[in-house]
C-alpha positions in Angstrom: -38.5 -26.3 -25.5 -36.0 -27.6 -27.9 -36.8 -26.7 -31.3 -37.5 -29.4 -33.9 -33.9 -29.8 -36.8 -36.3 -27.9 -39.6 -37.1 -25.2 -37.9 -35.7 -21.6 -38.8 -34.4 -21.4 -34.9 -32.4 -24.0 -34.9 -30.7 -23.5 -38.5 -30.4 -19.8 -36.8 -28.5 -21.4 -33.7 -26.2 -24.1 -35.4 -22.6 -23.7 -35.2 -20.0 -25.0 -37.2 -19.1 -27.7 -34.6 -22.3 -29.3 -34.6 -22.8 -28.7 -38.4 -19.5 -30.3 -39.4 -21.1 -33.8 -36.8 -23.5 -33.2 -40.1 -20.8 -34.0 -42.4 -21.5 -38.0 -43.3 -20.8 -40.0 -46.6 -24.1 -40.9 -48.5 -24.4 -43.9 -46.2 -24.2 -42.1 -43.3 -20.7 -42.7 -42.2 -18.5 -40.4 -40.1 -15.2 -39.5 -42.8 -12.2 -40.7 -40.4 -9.2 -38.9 -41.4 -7.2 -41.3 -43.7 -3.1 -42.6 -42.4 -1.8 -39.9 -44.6 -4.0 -37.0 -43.4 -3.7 -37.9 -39.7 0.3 -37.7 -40.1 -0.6 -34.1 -42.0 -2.6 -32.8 -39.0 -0.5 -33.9 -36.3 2.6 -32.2 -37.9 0.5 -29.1 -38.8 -0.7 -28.9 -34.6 2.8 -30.1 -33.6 4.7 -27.4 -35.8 2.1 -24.4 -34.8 2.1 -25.4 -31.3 6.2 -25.2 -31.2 6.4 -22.2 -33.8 4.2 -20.2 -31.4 6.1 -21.3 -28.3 9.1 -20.2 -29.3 7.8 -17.0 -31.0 6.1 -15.8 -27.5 9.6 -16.8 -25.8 11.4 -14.2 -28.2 9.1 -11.1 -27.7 8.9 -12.0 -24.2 12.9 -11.7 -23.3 13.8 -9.8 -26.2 11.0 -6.9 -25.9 9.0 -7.5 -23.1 5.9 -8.2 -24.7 3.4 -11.1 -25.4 2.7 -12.2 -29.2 -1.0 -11.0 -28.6 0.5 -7.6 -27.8 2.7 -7.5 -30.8 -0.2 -7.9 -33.1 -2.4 -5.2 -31.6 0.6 -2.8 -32.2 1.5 -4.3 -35.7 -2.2 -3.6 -36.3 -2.8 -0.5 -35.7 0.7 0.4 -37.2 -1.0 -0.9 -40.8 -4.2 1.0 -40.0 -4.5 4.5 -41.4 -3.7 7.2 -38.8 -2.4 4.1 -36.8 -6.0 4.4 -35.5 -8.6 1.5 -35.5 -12.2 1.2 -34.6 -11.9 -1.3 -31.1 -14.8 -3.7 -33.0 -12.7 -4.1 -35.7 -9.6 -4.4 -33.9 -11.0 -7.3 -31.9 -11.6 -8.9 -35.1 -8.4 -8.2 -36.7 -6.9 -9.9 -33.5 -9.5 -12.5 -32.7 -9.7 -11.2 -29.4 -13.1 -11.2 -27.3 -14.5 -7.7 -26.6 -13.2 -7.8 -23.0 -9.8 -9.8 -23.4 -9.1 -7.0 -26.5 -10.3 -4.3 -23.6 -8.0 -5.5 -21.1 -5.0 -5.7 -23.5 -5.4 -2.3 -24.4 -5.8 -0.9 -21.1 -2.2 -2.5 -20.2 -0.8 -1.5 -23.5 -2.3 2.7 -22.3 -0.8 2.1 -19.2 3.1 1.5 -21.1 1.8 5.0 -23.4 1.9 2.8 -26.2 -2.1 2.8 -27.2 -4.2 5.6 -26.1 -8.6 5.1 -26.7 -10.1 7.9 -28.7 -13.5 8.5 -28.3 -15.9 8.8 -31.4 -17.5 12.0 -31.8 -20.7 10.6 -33.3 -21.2 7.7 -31.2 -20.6 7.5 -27.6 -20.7 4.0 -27.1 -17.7 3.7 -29.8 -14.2 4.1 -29.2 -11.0 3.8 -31.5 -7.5 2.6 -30.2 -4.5 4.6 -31.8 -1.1 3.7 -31.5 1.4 6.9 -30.3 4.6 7.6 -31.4 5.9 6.3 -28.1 4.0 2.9 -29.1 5.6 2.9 -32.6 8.9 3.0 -31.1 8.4 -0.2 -29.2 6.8 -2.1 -32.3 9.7 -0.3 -34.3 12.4 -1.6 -31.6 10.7 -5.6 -31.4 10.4 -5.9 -35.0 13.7 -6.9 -35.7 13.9 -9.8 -33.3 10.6 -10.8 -34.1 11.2 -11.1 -38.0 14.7 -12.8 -37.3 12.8 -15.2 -35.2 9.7 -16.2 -37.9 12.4 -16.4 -40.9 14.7 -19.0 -38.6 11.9 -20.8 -37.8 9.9 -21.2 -40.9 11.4 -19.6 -44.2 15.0 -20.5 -43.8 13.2 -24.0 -43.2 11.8 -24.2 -46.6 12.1 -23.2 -50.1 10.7 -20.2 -52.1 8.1 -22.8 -54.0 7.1 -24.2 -50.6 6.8 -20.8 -49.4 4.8 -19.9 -52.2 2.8 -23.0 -51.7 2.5 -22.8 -48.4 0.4 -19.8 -48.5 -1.8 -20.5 -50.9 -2.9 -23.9 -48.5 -2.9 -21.4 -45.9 -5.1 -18.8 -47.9 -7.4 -21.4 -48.8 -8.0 -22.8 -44.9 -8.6 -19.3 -43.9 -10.8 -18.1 -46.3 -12.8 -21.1 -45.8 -12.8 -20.5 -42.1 -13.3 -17.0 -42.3 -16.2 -15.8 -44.1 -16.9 -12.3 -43.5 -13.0 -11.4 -44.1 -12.3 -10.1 -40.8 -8.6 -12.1 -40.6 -5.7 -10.1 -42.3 -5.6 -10.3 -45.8 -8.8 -12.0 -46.6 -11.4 -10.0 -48.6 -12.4 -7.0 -46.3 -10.2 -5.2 -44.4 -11.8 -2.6 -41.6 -12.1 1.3 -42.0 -12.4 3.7 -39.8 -15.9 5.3 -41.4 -17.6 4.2 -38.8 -17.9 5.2 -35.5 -20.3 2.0 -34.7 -18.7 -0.6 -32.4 -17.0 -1.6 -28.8 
């Protein structure tokens, strides 16, 4: 049975898609983006869209390697004991449970990422990044830095830089609630066993 828009279940089960078809003027109105916005939007998809393009090109004929790889090894080489709890991991990465699985089972079959089970919880398992792993992130690196300052830094100025991430801050922030992204407010230890 559907439940009725007051009820606790259905504030439980809203998302933010269906939420934001909430989001009306006073008089009910749908706010269209204005002439100047929609150019803003389209250039921010059109730019992230080719920036990513040709930054999965680079690590994948320079090193071998898809971006998601790269920042599962980048990671867990910021993590201490290059070690991460797979829950938070999947988070880190905004990978799925099973797609984060499946990447790290390809990434143990190149000895890059090995699983570590947790001592106090059998149903939790950490990834940690070897030294033969390091080596690869350590050897991509390079390319992969030359690459994002072509692409976006040499582009712009240190002020737009500057301001750049500070829109940027602000978008993910108010996307990201609970701080799971990199660099937002909470960033995951490994205290906890608890987790996928």
């Amino acid at each position: 049975m559907a439940a009725r828009r007051g009820s606790t279940k259905y504030k439980r089960h809203e998302g933010p898609a269906r939420a934001k078809k909430r989001e009306r003027t006073a008089d009910g109105e749908v706010r269209w983006l204005s002439a100047a916005e929609q150019e803003t939007w389209r250039a921010f998809l059109a730019a992230t869209r080719l920036l990513f393009e040709e930054l999965e090109r680079q690590l994948q004929q320079e090193a071998g390697i898809p971006v998601t790889y790269y920042e599962i090894l980048v990671a867990l080489s910021e993590a201490p004991d290059r070690t991460i709890r797979m829950h938070d991991l999947a988070d880190l990465t905004r990978s799925s449970p099973s797609r984060l699985s499946h990447a790290v089972s390809r990434l143990e079959e190149a000895g890059w990422v090995e699983r570590v089970s947790c001592a106090t919880d059998r149903r939790g398992a950490f990834a940690h990044l070897t030294d033969k792993g390091f080596a690869a992130l350590d050897a991509a690196a390079p390319g992969h830095a030359t690459a994002v300052r072509r692409y976006v830094f040499d582009r712009i100025t240190p002020e737009q830089s500057d301001e750049l991430g500070r829109i940027l801050a602000v978008i993910r922030d108010g996307l990201d609630a609970e701080g799971r992204c990199p660099g937002a407010r909470r960033e995951p230890t490994n205290e906890d066993c608890s987790g996928t």
